[in-house]
N, C-alpha and C positions, 0 to 999 in steps of 0.2 A: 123646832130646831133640833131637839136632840132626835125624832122622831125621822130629821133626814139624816143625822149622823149615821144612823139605825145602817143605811142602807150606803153607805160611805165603801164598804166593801167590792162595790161594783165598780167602783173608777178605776181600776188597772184594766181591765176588762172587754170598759167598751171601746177600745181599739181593735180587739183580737179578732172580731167574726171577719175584717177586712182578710186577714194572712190567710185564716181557714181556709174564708170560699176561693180564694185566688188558688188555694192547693185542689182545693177538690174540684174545681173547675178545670183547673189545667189536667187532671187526674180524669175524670170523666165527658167534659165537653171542650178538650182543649182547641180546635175550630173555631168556638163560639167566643169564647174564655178569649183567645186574642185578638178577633175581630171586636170584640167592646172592650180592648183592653184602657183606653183612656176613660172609660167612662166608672174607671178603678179609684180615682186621684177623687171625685166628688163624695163616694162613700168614707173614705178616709179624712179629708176633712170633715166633712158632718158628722161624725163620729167622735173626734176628737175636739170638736168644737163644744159638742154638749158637756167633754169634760172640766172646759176650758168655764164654763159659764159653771159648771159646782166649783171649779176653785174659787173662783170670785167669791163667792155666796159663803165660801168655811170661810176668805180672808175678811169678808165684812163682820162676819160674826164675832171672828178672832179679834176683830179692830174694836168693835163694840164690847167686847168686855166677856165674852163668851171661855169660858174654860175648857182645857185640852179634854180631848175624846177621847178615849181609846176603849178599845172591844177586843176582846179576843175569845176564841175557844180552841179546847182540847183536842188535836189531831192523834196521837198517841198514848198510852199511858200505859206503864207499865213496872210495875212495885212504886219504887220512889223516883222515879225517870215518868216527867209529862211531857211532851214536847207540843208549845200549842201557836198556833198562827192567829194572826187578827190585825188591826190594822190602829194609826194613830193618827190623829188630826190636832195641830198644834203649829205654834206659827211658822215654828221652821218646816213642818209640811205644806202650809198654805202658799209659801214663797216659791219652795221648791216645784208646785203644780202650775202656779200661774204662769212660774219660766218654762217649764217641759212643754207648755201646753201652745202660748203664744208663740216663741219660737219655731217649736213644732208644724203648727198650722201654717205658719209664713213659708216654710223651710217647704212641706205639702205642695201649698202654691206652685211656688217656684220651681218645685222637680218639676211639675206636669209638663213643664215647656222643655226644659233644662234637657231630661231624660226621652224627650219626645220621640227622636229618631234611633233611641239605641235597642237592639235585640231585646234587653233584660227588663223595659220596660214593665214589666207585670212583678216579674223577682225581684224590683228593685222596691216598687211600694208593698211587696208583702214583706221583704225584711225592715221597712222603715215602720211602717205600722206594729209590728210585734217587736223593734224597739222603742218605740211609744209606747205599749204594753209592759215593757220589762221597767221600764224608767219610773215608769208610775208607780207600779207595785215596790219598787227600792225605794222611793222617799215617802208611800205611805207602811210600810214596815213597824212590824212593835217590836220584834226584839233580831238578836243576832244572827240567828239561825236562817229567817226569813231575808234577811236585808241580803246574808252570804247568798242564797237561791238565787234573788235578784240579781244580784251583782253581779252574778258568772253568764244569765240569760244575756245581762246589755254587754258582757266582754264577747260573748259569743256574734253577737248581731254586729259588734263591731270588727271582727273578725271576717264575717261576710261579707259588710260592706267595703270594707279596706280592698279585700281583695277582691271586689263585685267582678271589676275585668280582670277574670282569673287566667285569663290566655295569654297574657303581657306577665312574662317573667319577673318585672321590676313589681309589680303589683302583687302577685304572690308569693316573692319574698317578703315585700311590706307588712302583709298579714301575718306571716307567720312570727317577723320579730315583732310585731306586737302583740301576738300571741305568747311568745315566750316570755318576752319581758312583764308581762300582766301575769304569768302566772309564778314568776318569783314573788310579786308581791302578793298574790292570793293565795299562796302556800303559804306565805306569814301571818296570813289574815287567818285561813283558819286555825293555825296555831293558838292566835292568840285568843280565838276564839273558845279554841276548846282548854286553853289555860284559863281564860275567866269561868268557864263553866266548872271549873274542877274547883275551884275556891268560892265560888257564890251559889255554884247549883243551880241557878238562873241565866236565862236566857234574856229576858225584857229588861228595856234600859232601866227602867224605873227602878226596879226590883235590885240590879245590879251596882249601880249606882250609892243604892243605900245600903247594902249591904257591905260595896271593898270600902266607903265611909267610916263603917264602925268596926270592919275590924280593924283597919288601920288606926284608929281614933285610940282602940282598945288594945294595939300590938298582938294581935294576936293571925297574923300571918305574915310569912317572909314577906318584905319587903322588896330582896330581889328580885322574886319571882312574881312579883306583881308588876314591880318596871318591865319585868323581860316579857311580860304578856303585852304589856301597853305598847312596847316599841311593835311588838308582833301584830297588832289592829294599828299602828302607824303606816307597818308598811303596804301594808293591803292600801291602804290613801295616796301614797307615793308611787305608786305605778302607776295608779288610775290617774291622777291627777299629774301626773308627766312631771313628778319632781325630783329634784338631782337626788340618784343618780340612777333614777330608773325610768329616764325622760326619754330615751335614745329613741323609742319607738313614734315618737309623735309625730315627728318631721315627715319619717316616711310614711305615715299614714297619708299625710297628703295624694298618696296614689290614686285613695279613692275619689267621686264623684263631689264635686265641689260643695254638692248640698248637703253630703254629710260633713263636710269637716265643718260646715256653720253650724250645723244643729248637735251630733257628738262631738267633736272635737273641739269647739270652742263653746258651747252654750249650756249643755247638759251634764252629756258622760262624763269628761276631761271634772264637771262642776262638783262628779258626785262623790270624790276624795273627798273635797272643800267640803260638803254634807256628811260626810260620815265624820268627820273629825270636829265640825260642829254640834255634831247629834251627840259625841262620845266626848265633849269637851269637861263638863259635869264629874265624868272619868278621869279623865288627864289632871284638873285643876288639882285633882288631891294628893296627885303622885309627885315627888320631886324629881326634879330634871328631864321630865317629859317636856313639859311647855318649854323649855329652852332649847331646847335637839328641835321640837318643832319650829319654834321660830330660828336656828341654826340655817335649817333644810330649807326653808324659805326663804331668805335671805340671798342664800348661796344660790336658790333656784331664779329669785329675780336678777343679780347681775349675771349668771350666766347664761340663761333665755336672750338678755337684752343682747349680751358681747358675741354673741353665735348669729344673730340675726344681722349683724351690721353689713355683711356683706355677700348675702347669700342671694344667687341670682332668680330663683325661684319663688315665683308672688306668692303662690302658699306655703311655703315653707319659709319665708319672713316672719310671714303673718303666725303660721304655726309656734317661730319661737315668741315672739311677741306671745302669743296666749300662754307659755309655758313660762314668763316672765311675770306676766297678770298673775297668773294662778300663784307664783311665789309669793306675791304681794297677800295673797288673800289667805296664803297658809302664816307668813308673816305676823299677820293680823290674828289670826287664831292666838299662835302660840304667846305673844302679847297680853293675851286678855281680850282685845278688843274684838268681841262677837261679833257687833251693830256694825263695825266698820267693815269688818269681812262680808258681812252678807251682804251689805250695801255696796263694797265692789263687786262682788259674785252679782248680782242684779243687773248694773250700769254697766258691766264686762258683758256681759252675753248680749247685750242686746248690739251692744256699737261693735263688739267682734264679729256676729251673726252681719252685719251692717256689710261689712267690708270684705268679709267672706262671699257672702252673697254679689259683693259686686265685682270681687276678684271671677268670680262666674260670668259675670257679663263681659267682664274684657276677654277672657282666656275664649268664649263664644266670636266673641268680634277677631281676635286670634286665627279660631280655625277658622273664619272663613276666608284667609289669607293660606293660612300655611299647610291648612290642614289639621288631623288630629294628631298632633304631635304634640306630648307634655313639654319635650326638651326645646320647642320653639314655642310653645303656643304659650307657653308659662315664664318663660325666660322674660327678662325686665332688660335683660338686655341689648334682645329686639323689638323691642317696645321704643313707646315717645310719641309725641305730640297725636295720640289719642283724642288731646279734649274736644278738636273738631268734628271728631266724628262721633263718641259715645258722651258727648256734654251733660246730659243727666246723670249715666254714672259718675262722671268723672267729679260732679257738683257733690252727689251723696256720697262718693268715694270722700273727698275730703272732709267732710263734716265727719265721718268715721275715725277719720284720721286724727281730727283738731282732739276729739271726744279721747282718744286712747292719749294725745300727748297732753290732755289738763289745760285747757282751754275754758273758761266759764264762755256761758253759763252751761257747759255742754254737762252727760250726764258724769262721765267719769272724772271729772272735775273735783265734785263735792265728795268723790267715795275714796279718793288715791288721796287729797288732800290730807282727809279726815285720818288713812293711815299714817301717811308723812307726819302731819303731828301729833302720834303718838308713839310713833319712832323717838322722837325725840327724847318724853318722860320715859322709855323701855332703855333703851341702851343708843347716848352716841356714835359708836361707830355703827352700828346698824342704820341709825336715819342718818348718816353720811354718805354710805352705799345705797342704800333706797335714793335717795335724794338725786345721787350721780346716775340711777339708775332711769330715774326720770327725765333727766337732761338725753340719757341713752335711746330713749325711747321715741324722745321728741324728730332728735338726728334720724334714727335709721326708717320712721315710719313716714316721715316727710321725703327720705329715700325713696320710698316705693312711690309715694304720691310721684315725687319730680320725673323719673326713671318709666315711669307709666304716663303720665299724659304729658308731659312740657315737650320743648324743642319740636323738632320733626320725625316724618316717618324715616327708617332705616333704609338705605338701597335698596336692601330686599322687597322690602314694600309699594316703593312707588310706582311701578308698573300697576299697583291695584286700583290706584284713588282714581274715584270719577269714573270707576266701573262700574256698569250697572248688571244686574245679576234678571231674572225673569220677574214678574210677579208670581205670588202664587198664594193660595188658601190656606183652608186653616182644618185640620181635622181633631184637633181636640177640642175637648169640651169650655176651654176658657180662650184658643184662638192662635196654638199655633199652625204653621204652615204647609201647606202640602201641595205637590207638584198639580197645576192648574190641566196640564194634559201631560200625557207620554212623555211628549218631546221637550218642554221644559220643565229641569231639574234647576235645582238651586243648588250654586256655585258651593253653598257646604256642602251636599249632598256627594255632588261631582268629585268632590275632592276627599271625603269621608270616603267613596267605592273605590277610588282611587288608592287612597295608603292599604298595605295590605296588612300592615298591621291591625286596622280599625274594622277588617273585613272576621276577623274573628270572631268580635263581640259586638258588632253595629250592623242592624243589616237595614239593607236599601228598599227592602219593602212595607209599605207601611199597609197598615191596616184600615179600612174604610168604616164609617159607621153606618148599618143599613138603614133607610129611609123610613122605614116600622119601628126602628127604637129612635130615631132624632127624633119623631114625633112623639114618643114616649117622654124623653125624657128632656125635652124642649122647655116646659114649663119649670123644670128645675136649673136647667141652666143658662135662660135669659136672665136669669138673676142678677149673675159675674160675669155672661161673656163677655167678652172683648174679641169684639169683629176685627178683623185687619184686612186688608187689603194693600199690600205695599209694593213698591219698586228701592228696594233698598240698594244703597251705593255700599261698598268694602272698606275697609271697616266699617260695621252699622251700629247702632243703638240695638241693645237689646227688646222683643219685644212686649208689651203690655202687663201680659202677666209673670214675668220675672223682672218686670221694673212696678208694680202695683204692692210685691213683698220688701223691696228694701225702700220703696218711701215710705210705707208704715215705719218699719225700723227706725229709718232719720225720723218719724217724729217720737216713739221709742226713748234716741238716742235724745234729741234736743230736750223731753220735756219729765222723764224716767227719773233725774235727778232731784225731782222738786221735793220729795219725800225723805229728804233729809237735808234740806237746806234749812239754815237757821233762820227763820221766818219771824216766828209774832213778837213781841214788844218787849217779852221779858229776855229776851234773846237762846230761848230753850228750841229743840228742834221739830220740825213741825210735827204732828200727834200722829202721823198716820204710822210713818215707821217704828217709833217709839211704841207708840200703842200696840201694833201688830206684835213690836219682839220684848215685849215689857216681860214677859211667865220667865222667857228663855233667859232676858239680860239680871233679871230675879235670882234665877238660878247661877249665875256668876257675881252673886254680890256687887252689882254696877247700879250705881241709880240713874235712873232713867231720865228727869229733871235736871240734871246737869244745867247750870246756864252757862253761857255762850256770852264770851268776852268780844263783843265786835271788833273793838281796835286791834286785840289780838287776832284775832283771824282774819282781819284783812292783814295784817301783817305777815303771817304764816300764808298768807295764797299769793303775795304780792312776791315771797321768795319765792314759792313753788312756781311761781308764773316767769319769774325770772329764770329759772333752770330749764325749764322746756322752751322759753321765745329763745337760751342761747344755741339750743341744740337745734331749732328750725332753723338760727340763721347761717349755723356752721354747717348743716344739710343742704341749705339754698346757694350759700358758697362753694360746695364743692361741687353738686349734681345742677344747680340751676345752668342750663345749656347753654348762658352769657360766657358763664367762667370757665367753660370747657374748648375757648379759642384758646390758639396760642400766647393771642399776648397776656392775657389774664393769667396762664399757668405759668408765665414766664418772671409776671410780676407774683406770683405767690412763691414762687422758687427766688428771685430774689430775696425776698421778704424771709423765709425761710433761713437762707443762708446767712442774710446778715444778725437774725436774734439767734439761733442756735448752731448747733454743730449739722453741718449737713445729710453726712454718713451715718452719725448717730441718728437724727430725725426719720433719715429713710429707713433703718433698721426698726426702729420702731412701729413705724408704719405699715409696714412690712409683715412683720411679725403679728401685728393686731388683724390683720386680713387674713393671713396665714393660718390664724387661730379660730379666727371667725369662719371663714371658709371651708375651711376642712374640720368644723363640728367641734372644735378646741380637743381635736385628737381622741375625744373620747371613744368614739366607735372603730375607732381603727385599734386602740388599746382593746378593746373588747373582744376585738378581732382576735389581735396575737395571744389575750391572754388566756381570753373563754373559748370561742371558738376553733382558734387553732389548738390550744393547748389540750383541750376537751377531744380531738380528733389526735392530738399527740398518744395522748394517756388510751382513748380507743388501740392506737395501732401497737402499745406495747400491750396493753394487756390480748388482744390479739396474738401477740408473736407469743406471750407467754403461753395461753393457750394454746395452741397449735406447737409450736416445739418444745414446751417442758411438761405441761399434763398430761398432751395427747403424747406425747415425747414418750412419759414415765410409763401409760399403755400401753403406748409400740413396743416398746420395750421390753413388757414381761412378754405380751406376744409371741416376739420372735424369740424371746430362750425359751418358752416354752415347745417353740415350735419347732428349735435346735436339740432340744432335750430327746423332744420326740421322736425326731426324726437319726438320734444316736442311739437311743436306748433300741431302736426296732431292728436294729442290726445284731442286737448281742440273740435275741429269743432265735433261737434256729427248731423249736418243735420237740426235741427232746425231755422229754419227762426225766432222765436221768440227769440230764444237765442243768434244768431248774433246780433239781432238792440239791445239786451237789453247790449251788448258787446260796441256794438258801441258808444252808449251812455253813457257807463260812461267813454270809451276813449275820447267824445266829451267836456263831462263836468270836467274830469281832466283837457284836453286841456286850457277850458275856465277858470276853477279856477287861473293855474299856472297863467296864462296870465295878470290876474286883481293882481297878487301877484307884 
């Protein structure tokens, strides 16, 4: 065992040679390099599958009773300055790998079809693979130094991908405000970084850990200046992890391709806040008034995630605030105390978000092939409806996603949201009041998307499509999507992608063949997984096979992921697996692990939590179920309305909460006038300053000197008698003033 630890070093790794050869293929045989460009998506998953199989094998180990690894050596040294890299294997590395890893590979899958027809196909899996690369290397990190390295490579790749279609101005705005906004908090990260280094001298958690311990233990260093560091590695967590008030950037990330916001933006990156403030929690428990600012920030981050999403017409940008809502719950949970509950939502969140993400991809696919490539229709929810006849699979795993994010048993997010809820309660009452509301929030606006997407009928827009039938046509990648059967028939996406000229900038209509000398090569690897098709599909269609073969793995993910912390055997303690995995880390928070489990009491605590989410689905099915949206139903709710409350008053309020919700609860618009404009205010006076008072105060001596010049060359006329008789009465002024 320790003998594979030995070689633990290599798992960030072996993703990389994928991004390599894809550059230096395109660099020296780019011909070749594109004509096998799908046969790019096989190495990358088999690559990152054999990582996926060492994670297993550290969490077995970790499960079995096995003690943390860590290895490092000396990359520098220099007097009393070492600086050394190495890596740590430890439960919250084991967790952390198995999510990067499965996720990952699903997320893999499902590009190859996803990204089939777009130009950047090759660019899009060399940045996906070397942020697999990057993510790895950040949760197996042994100290500060290394984790910062990491964490700037996965903001960089998500920087790329955001803005992958960098020809679409909405999308390369997207990148860069998440660009900017990550790096206010990564300016505070390494602040605080190099304020821990200046008081412990160390770099590695361990090392640092026990050292701000004792001397806080012993008083012997400011106090402030150790909170002011701590909040400084707080906020490096709070950008990454999209929480108030440095979240603005997440929504518009959605610009990028659908498979990234399931794998970074809801499963990993957005996850690696939530890890770095678990890994530094050890840290925080010693300081006062950290854990409470952290659970403040959390708190504030779950009801505002949830009251922004209520009415935003954008399927990924629901869903994006929904994850920035989760993710409050899980920093929540940190600041709390409660590790095991955090991790255990961060686990049960990625896999039913990665769920719904992924199937927000199959409808916005069934979209274009109606509307085309258009975000502002193909994504809108409110040209969407009655879907479920034509994409019924998703529409099945879409809802199980859904039941799973509103606490649903036995689904997985059930057991892991519950488990915070009540511990909201022993932390602070009004926090598990607002948590609690926040879950009734969740239930309403995510049954929103569900209804808003597949009930009722198709739009006017639409109905010219149904019962259309498109050509049949092949399959040129290596798992089985589609390719034009001859010339003359193209698929209706196809048509309609050469068609918007927007799409014509970063999508192009030529695909690439695979020659007859490598199918036969590489045949034997992939009858494995293919998935032959041959269809005649009708508009809107069903996604196909291999972007529906990654979110049913997920639903079972999502349905059976939770069992690992259900209260299970006899004594009513939680089953061994989770407990056992995070027994070193829950050690290290003075929490015992054997806790038993009052059953009356927690069916009682789920029987309310279950109540708060079935009233927010029925008040969601109420207002969007397509029954209640005739006139006499709204007729009799406006009666109803008017005779228990005040009318005018009702509608204002109504009002106001869409108004809030809608437009982002004004935060980005404040940011606008306050940062952004006010930032180009202060540019254009200091602007005018320079330019008319310094360059002012230059011109200035300039031209009298050039006035001086140009008087004094009148007085010299060339006489030498007229100089000394100059000079002399300059001499004899001199001398008068002098005796004065």
């Amino acid at each position: 065992m320790e003998y594979t630890y030995q070689y633990s070093w290599i798992i960030p790794f072996i993703p990389l040679p994928v991004p390599m050869l894809i550059g230096v293929g395109l660099l020296l045989f780019p011909t070749a390099t594109k004509n096998l460009r799908r046969a790019w998506a096989f190495p990358s998953i088999f690559l990152l599958s054999i990582v996926m199989i060492l994670s297993f094998y550290f969490s077995i180990q970790q499960i079995n009773g096995s003690s943390i690894y860590q290895y490092v050596w000396s990359w520098t040294i220099n007097n009393d300055f070492s600086l050394e890299f190495g890596y740590l294997i430890d439960p919250l590395t084991s967790i952390m790998l198995i999510l990067v890893t499965t996720v990952g590979i699903l997320v893999l899958f499902y590009s190859d079809n996803y990204m089939s027809h777009d130009q950047g196909y090759l660019r899009f899996f060399a940045y996906l693979s070397f942020f697999n690369t990057s993510m790895l290397g950040l949760v197996t990190s042994s100290n500060l130094i290394q984790i910062y390295i990491f964490w700037e490579l996965v903001g960089m790749c998500s920087y790329l991908l955001i803005g992958f279609w960098f020809t679409r101005p909405i999308a390369a705005t997207a990148c860069q405000k998440a660009f900017v906004t990550n790096r206010v908090g990564d300016f505070g990260l390494l602040l605080g970084i190099l304020g821990i280094y200046w008081i412990t001298g160390s770099f590695e958690f361990q090392d640092l850990f026990e050292i701000v311990n004792n001397l806080l233990y012993n008083n012997e260093v400011n106090l402030l200046f150790v909170t002011l560091c701590s909040f400084l590695l707080f906020a490096g967590a709070v950008a990454k992890s999209a929480q108030f008030p440095l979240h603005v950037w997440l929504p518009d990330a959605m610009e990028g391709p659908t498979p990234i916001s399931a794998l970074i933006h809801a499963a990993t990156m957005v996850a690696a806040g939530i890890f770095f403030v678990a890994r530094l929690l050890p840290l925080f428990i010693t300081i006062p008034y950290i854990m409470n600012f952290i659970s403040l920030i959390g708190i504030i981050t779950v009801l505002l995630g949830a009251t922004l999403a209520l009415a935003q017409k954008d399927i990924k940008r629901s869903l994006a605030y929904s994850t920035m809502s989760q993710l409050g719950y899980m920093m929540l949970a940190l600041g709390m105390g409660s590790y095991r509950a955090a991790l255990f939502h961060l686990i049960t969140h990625a896999y039913s978000k990665a769920l719904l993400f992924l199937g927000s991809g199959s409808i916005i696919h069934s979209m274009e092939s109606i509307v085309g490539y258009s975000p502002d229709k193909s994504h809108n929810m409110a040209l969407m409806g009655g879907l479920k006849k034509y994409v019924p699979v998703t529409k099945t795993t879409f809802l199980v996603g859904t039941l799973s994010l509103c606490g649903i048993p036995p689904l997985a997010c059930f057991w892991s949201k519950d488990e915070i809820l009540n511990d909201s309660w022993l932390y602070s009452p009004i926090f598990a009041i607002i948590a609690c509301s926040t879950a009734g929030l969740t239930a309403f606006y995510m049954f929103r998307v569900y209804l808003l997407t597949f009930e009722g009928h198709l739009n006017v827009q639409f109905k010219n499509f149904s019962g259309q039938k498109s050509n049949s046509f092949y399959s040129i990648s290596l798992w089985g999507k589609g390719i034009p059967k001859t010339k003359k028939k193209i698929p209706l996406l196809m048509l309609l992608a050469m068609a918007n000229n927007e799409r014509d900038s970063f999508c192009s209509s030529k695909t690439y063949q695979i020659h007859d000398n490598v199918k036969k090569i590489i045949s034997p690897f992939v009858s494995i997984i293919h998935f032959r098709t041959k269809k005649t599909f009708s508009y809107p269609h069903e996604s196909d096979n291999t972007m529906i073969f990654p979110i049913f793995l997920l639903v079972l993910f999502t349905f059976f992921v939770g069992i690992i912390g259900i209260p299970f055997n006899q004594h009513g303690s939680y089953l061994d697996i989770l407990s056992k995995l995070l027994n070193p880390s829950i050690n290290l928070l003075h929490q015992n692990s054997n806790d038993s489990v009052n059953w009356q009491e927690f069916v009682t605590n789920a029987s309310f939590s279950l109540s708060i989410a079935f009233v927010g689905i029925f008040l969601s099915t109420f207002f969007y179920k397509p029954i209640y949206s005739s006139l006499q139903n709204l007729n009799l709710l406006n009666s109803v309305v008017k005779r228990t409350t005040n009318r005018v008053l009702s509608d204002k309020i109504i009002n106001g909460i869409y108004d809030w919700s809608y437009n982002r609860g004004y935060i980005d618009a404040l940011y606008t006038k306050s940062l952004t404009e006010g930032i180009r205010r202060l540019a254009e006076i200091t602007h005018f300053f320079d330019r008319r008072v310094i360059d002012g105060i230059i011109n200035g001596f300039g031209l009298v000197s050039l006035f001086l010049g140009e008087g004094i060359k009148y007085i010299g006329g060339g006489r030498i008698s007229s100089y000394l008789l100059l000079y002399l009465v300059f001499v004899f002024v001199l001398f008068f003033c002098s005796f004065r």
